[in-house]
N, C-alpha and C positions, 0 to 999 in steps of 0.2 A: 553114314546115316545112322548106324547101329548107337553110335554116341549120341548124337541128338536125340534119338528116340529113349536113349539111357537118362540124357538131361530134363527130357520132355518130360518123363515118367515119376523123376524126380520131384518136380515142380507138382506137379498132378496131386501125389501122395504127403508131402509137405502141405499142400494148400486143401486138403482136403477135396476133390475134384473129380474122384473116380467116378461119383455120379454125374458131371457134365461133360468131362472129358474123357478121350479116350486114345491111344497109339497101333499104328499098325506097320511095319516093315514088310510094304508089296515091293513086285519084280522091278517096278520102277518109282520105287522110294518109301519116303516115310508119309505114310496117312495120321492126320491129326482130323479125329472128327467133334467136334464141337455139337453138342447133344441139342435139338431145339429147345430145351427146357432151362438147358444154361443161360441162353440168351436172351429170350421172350416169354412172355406168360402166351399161353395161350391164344389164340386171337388179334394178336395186342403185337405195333409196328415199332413201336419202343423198347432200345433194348435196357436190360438188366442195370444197374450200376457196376454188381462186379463183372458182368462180362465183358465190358468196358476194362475192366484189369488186367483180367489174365487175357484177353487179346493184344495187349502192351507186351506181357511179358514173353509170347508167345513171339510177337514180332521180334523184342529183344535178339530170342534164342536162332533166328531163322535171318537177320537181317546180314548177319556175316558170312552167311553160307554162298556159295557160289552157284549154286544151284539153283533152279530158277520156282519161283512158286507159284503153284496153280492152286484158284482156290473155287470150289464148287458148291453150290447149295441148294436146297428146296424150299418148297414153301408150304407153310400148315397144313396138312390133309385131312385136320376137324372143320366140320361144316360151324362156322359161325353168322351171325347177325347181329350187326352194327351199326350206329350210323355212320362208322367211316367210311 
C-alpha cells in the first residue's frame, strides 16, 4: 500500500491536487479522501468536469490492486435552498 500511496501522491502533486485531494496509510489500508470541493460546488448535485478525471485516473491506479475497495462519503452539511 506504501507504493500506491507513493503513486497516489505522485499524481496529486504533478496534477496540482493538494487542494482536493488528499492520502493517508491507516491500520487497514490506504485512505484516498476526495475533498467535497473537488467534486461539487456547493449545494449543487453535479459534479466537476475534472473530478470526472482524476477519479479515472484514481480508478486506473487501484483497479490492479487485489485488495478490495471501500468507498465512503457524505453529504453537504451547508444549509441550502433550491428549487431542486
Amino acid at each position: 500500500m506504501a507504493q500506491v500511496k507513493k503513486m497516489m501522491d505522485k499524481y496529486i502533486e504533478d496534477n496540482k491536487l493538494s487542494g482536493g485531494l488528499e492520502t493517508a496509510l491507516l491500520d487497514d489500508g490506504l485512505m484516498i479522501r476526495i475533498k467535497d470541493n473537488a467534486l461539487f460546488p456547493s449545494g449543487s448535485a453535479v459534479l466537476l468536469p475534472q473530478s470526472r478525471v482524476f477519479a479515472a485516473e484514481i480508478a486506473k491506479l487501484l483497479v490492479p490492486l487485489p485488495q478490495r475497495v471501500v468507498v465512503t462519503g457524505h453529504t453537504d452539511n451547508v444549509p441550502i435552498n433550491t428549487p431542486e
